[in-house]
C-alpha positions in Angstrom: -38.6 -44.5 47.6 -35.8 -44.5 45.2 -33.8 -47.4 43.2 -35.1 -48.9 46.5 -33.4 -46.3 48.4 -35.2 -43.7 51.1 -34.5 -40.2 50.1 -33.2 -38.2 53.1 -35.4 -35.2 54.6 -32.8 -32.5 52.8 -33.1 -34.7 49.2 -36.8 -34.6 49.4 -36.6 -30.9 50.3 -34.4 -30.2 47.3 -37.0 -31.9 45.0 -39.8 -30.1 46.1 -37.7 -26.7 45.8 -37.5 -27.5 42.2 -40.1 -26.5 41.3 -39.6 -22.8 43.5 -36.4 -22.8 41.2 -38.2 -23.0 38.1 -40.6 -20.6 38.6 -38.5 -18.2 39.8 -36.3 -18.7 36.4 -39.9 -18.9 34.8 -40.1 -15.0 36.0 -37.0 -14.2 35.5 -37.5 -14.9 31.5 -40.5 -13.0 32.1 -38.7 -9.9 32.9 -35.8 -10.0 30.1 -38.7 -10.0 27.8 -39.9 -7.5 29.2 -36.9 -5.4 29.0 -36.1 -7.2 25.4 -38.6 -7.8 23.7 -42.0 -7.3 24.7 -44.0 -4.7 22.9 -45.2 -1.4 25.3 -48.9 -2.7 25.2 -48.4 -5.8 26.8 -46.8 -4.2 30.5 -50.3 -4.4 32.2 -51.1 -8.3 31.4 -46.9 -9.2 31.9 -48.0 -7.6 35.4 -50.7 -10.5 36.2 -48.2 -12.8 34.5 -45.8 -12.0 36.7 -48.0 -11.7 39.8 -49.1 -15.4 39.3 -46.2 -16.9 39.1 -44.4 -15.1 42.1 -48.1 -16.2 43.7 -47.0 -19.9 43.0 -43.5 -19.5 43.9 -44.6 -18.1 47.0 -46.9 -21.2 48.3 -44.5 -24.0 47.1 -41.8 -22.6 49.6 -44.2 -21.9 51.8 -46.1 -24.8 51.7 -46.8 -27.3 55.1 -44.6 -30.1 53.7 -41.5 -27.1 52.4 -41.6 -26.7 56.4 -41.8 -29.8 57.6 -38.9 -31.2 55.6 -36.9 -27.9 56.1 -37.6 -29.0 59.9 -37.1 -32.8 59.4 -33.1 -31.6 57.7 -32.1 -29.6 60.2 -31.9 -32.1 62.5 -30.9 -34.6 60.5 -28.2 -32.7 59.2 -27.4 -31.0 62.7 -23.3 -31.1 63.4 -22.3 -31.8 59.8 -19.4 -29.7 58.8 -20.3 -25.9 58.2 -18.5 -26.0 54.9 -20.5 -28.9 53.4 -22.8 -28.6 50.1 -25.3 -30.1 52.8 -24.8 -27.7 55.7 -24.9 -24.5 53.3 -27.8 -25.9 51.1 -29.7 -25.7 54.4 -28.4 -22.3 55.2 -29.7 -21.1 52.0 -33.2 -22.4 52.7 -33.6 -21.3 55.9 -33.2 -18.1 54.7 -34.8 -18.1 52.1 -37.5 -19.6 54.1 -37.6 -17.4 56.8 -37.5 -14.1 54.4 -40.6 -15.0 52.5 -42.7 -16.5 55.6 -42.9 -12.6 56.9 -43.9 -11.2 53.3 -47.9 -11.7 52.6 -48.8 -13.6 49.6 -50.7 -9.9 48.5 -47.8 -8.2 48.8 -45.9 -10.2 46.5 -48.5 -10.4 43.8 -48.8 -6.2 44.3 -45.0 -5.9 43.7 -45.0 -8.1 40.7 -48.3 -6.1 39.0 -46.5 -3.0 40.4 -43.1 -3.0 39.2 -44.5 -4.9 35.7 -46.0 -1.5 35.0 -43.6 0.9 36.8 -40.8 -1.1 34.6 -42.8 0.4 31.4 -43.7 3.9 32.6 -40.2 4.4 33.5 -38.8 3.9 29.5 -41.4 6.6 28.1 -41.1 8.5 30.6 -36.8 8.7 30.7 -37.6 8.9 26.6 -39.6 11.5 27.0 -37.6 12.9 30.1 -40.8 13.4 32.1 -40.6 12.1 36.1 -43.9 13.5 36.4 -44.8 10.1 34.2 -43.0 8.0 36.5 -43.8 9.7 39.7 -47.3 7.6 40.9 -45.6 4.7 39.8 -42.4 5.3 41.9 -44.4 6.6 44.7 -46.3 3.4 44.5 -42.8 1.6 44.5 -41.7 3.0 47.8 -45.1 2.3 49.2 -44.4 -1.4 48.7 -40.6 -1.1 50.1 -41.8 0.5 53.2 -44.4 -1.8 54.0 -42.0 -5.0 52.9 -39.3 -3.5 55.5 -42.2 -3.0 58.3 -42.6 -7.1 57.7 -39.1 -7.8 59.3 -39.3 -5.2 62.9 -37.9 -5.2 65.2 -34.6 -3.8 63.2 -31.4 -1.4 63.3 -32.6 0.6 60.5 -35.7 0.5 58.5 -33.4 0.3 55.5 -31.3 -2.8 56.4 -34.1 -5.7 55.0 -34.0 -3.9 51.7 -29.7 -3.9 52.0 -29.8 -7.4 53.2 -32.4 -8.5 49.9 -29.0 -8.4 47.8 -25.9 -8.2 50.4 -27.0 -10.9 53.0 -25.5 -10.1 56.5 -24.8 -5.9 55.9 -26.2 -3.7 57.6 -26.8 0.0 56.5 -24.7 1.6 59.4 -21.6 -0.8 58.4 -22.4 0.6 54.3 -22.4 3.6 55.8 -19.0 3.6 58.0 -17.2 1.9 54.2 -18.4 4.9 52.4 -17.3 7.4 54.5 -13.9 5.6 55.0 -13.5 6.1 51.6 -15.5 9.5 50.3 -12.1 11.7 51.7 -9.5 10.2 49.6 -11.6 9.9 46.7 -12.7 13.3 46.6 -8.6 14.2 47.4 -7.8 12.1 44.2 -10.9 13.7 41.8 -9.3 17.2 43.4 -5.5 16.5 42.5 -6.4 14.7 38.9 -8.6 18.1 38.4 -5.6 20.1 39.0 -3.5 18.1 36.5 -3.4 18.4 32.4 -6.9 17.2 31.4 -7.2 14.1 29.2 -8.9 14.0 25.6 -11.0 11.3 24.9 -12.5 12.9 21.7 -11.6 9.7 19.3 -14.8 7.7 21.8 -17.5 10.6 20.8 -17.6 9.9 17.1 -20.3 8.4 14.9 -19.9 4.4 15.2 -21.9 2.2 13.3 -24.0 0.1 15.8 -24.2 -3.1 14.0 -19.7 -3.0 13.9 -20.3 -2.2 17.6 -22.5 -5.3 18.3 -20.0 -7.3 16.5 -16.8 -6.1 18.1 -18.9 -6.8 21.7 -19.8 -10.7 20.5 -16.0 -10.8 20.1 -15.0 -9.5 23.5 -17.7 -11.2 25.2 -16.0 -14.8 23.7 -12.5 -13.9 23.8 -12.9 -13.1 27.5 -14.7 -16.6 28.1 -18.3 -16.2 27.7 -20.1 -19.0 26.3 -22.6 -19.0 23.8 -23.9 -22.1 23.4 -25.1 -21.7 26.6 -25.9 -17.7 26.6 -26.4 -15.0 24.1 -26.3 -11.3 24.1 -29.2 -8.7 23.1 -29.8 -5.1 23.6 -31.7 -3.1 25.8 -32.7 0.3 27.2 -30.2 -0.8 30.5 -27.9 -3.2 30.3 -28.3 -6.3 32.5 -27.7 -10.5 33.4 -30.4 -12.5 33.8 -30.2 -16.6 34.4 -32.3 -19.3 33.8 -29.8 -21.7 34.5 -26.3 -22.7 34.1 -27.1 -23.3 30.4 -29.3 -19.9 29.7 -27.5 -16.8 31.0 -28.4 -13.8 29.0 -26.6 -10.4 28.5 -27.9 -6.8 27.1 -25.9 -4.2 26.4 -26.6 -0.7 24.8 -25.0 0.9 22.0 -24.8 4.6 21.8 -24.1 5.7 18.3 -22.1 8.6 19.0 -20.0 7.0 22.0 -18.4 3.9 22.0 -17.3 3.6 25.5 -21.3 2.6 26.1 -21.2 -0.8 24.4 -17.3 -1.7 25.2 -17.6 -1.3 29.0 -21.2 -2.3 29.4 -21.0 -5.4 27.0 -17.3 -6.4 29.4 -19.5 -5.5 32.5 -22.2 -7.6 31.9 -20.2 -10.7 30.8 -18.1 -10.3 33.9 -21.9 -11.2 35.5 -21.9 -14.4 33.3 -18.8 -15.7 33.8 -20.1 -16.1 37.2 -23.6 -17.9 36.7 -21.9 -20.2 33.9 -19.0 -20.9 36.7 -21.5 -22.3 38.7 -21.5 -26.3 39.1 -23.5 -28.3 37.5 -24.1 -30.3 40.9 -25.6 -27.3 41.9 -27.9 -27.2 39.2 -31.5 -26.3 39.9 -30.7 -26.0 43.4 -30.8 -23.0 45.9 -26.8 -22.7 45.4 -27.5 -22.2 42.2 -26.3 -18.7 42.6 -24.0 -16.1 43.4 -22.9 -15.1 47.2 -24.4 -12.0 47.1 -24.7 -8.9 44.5 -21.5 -7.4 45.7 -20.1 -10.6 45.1 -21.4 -10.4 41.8 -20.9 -6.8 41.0 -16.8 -7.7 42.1 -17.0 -9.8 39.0 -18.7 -7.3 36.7 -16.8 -4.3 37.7 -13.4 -6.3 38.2 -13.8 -7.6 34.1 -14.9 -4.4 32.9 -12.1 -1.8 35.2 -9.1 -3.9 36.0 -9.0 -6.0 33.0 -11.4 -3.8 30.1 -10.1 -0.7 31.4 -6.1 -1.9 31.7 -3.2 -0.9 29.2 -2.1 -5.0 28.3 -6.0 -5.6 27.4 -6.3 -3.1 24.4 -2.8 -4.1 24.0 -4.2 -7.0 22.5 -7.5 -5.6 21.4 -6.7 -2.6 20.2 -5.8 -3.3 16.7 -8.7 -5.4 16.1 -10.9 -2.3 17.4 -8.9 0.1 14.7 -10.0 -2.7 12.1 -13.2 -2.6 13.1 -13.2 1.2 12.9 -10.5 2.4 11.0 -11.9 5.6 9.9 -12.3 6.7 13.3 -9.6 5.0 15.0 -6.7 3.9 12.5 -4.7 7.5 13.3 -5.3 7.5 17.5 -2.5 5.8 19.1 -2.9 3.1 21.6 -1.9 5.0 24.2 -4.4 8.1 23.3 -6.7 6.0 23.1 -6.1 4.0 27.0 -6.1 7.3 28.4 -9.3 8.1 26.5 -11.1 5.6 28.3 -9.5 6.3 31.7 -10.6 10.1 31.8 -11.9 11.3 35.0 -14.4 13.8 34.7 -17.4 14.5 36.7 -20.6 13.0 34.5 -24.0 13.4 34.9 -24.6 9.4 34.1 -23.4 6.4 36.5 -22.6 3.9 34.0 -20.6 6.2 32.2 -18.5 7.8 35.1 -15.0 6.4 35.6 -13.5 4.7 38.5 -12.2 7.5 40.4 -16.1 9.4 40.5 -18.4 6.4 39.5 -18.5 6.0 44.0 -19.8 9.2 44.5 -23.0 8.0 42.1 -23.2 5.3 44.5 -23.2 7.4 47.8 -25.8 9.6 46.2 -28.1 7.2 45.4 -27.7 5.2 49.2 -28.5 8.5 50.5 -31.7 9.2 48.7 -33.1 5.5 49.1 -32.8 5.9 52.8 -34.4 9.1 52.7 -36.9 8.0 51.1 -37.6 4.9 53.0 -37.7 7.4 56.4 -39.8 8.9 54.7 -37.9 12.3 55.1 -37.5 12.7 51.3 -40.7 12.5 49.1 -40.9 11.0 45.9 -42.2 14.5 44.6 -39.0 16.4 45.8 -36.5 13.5 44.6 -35.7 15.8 41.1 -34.8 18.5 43.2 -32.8 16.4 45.9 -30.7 14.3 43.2 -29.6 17.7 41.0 -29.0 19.4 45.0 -26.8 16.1 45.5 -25.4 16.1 41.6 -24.0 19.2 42.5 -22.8 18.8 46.1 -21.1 15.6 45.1 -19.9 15.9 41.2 -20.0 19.7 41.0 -22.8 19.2 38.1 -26.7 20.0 37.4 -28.7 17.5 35.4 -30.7 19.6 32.4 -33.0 17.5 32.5 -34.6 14.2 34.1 -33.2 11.7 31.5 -30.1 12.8 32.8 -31.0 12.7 36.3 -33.3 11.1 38.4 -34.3 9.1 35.6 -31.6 7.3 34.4 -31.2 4.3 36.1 -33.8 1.2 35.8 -33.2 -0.4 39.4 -36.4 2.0 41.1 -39.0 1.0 38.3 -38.0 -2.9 39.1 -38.6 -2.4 42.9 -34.2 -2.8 43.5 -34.7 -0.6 46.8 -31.4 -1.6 48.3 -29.5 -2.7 45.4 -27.2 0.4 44.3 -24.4 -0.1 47.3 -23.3 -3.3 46.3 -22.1 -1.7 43.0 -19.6 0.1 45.5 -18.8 -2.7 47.4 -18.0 -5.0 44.4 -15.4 -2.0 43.5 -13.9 -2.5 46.8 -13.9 -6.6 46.9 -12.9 -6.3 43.2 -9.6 -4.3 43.8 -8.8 -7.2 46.9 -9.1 -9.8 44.7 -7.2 -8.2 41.8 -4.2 -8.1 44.2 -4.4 -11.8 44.9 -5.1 -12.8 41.2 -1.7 -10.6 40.7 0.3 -12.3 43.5 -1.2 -16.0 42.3 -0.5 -15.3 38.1 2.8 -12.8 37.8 2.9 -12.6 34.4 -0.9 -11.9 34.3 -0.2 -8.5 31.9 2.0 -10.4 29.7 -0.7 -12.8 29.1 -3.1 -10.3 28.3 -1.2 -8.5 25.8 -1.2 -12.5 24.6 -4.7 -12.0 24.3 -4.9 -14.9 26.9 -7.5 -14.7 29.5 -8.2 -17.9 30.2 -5.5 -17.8 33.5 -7.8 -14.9 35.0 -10.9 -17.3 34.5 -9.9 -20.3 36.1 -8.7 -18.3 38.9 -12.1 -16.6 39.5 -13.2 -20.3 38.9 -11.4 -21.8 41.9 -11.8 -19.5 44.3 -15.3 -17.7 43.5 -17.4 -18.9 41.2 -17.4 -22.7 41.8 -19.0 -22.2 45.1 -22.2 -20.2 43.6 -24.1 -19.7 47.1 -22.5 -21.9 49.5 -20.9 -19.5 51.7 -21.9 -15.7 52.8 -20.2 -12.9 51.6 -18.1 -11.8 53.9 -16.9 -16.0 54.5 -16.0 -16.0 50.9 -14.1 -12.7 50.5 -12.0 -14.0 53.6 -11.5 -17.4 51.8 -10.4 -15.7 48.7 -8.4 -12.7 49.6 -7.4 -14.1 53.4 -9.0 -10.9 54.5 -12.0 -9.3 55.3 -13.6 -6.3 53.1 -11.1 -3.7 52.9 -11.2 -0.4 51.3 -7.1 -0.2 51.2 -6.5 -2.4 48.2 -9.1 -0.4 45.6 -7.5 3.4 47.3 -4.3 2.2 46.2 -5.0 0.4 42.5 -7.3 4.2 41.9 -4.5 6.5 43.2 -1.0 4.2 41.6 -3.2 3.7 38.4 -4.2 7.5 37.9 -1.4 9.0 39.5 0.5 7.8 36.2 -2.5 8.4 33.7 -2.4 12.2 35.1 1.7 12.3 36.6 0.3 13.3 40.3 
């Protein structure tokens, strides 16, 4: 009882899932210090850490009475509206529900100890560009991924439970069919643009004082929205958002001291993430739609802020001359418009978050085609140095010198993120759809820009995204916000009108 009220089945169910929430935030703070701050010593004992609080996480959503009540709401919630908080909130538990009943409590303290440790062998080992460091730990990795996708048989694809981890509903063959929809006219663009008078972007590789970098990214962050009395931003080997909450969402960047396109378009990336989580109701707060759709969903946001808008003539319109002020040894003689084609080259490079838009898909496909490889088991760990440089070349015409630069690079296989690298893809494609309906909804969207005025874009992304955190699927929400379904057409044509006039095709 309740101010003499009986709580309903799905209110009681909600309250006992608080404390599932709060651990899982609890581990999630666990992990950005990890990446943060935590000193290299500490990786083995973060690993039990971490292990005993996925362990309790586990049981509480497991627990008798978690299935009882989940029971218990169903039917008293059976023919509300599909659209309802109360209807998806269900949705989201069942699922949620369902997912971790077929995953053994060992297995999930295993990952956690696991991927603690693989998390710290993979930053010596990319500093010291060794995979042979990394190797038991990644072999141990893909162990665990195997077995977790044996836990959900019968299936299409041994790969789909990892997909369907982070991109609820896909399936690998649908992945798949996208990519290769797209891979032709890609490549045709990369062919046409290498035919065409190369762009400079000398003025980015020169030597750029960090601290002025971390500065300059504190003011994009705000301008573009971001929060910080409820957020702040940090550094780290690989950039990332985390969320504790709708009042503790945390960014890392990186700042390269000879390259400032590193900190501008990972510090706009990663606060395109935020906007999101701090978009997210308050009603929703320490609930399971406390979250985003999906990680396409997310990465639309991410890759929509730090392309369409970071990457777009009107934003350095605006921001420009506060970047020359900022740098004026290195950047008060470079005109704007050397400087917007600068960061629109397109040039085959050896590291994903540095490629541009019209290559940075091709990093995608080669990395979907080695994780299912490697989860058939056709591809061993062992031979994955030799199969990304084989696919580095195939795809991007290069050869990494040297693991940093290749296998190595990316953090998502030390955390376990088996299935996470085609949503970065997808959000390219649902970013693109949306862009054309934020355009049609807010004509004079540039104009604003150049105003230095982005507050129009964010209450857009508001209405029709963020304020609905995890009520609806991914594909339901994209057809709510773009009146379509996921189409490649809209991101084909912003890549080939946008470059065709960077490069006059």
């Amino acid at each position: 009882m309740e101010g003499g009220l009986t709580l309903s089945a799905l209110e009681q169910l909600n309250q006992r899932l608080v404390a599932y929430i709060d651990l899982s935030h609890v581990q999630s703070l666990l992990n950005w210090d990890l990446q943060v701050y935590m000193p290299t010593e500490g990786a083995e004992e973060r690993g039990e850490q971490s292990a005993t609080i996925r362990r309790l996480a586990h049981e509480v959503l497991l627990s008798d009475e978690t299935a009882r009540l989940l029971e218990e709401a169903k039917s008293q919630t059976a023919g509300l509206d599909a659209d309802s908080d109360e209807a998806a909130m269900i949705r989201v538990i069942d699922r949620a529900y369902t997912k971790e009943r077929n995953v053994p409590a060992d297995w999930v303290s295993r990952f956690s100890r696991v991927t603690s440790l693989a998390y710290d062998t993979w930053v010596k080992a990319k500093s010291r560009s060794d995979f042979a460091l990394f190797r038991p730990h990644l072999e141990e990795v893909v162990r665990l991924r195997q077995e977790y996708a044996s836990f959900f048989k019968p299936y299409e694809h041994g790969y789909d439970p990892l997909l369907d981890d982070f991109e609820p509903g896909m399936k690998t063959a649908e992945v798949q069919a996208i990519f290769r929809s797209i891979r032709p006219a890609q490549v045709a663009l990369i062919q046409a643009i290498g035919q065409a008078q190369p762009v400079d972007d000398a003025c980015l590789h020169q030597a750029f004082d960090p601290a002025a970098q971390r500065e300059f990214s504190l003011e994009l962050s705000q301008r573009l929205g971001f929060d910080f009395s409820r957020g702040r931003l940090d550094i780290s080997p690989h950039p990332f958002t985390t969320s504790f909450g709708q009042g503790d969402v945390r960014i890392t960047t990186h700042f390269a001291p000879a390259y400032l396109g590193m900190s501008l378009f990972s510090t706009i990336h990663e606060t395109g993430h935020a906007l999101y989580d701090q978009g997210i109701p308050l009603a929703y707060r320490r609930t399971m739609l406390a979250d985003g759709a999906s990680m396409a969903i997310h990465e639309s946001q991410s890759r929509l802020y730090e392309n369409l808008v970071g990457r777009s003539r009107p934003f350095w319109t605006y921001f420009y001359p506060r970047l020359q002020q900022r740098f004026p040894t290195q950047l008060a003689g470079v005109p704007l418009e050397t400087f917007y084609r600068a960061i629109n080259q397109v040039k085959p490079s050896l590291i994903r978050i540095e490629a541009d838009e019209a290559t940075y898909n091709l990093h995608i496909m080669l990395r979907l085609e080695l994780e299912i490889a490697l989860i058939e088991g056709s591809l061993a760990v062992k031979d994955l140095p030799e199969a990304w440089n084989d696919q580095m070349q195939a795809n991007l015409g290069l050869t990494p010198p040297d693991d940093a630069q290749g296998v190595l690079q990316d953090v998502h296989w030390s955390s376990g993120d088996i299935g996470y690298f085609a949503t970065y893809a997808l959000g390219n494609l649902v970013a693109a759809q949306l862009w054309e309906k934020i355009n049609a909804d807010l004509p004079d969207l540039a104009q604003q820009f150049e105003r230095g005025e982005f507050g129009a874009l964010l209450e857009w992304l508001r209405q029709h995204v963020h304020r609905f955190g995890a009520r609806y699927l991914p594909k339901t929400l994209i057809q709510r916000a773009t009146g379509t379904s996921i189409d490649p057409a809209p991101y084909l044509r912003y890549l080939n009108e946008k470059y065709g006039e960077i490069y006059r095709l």
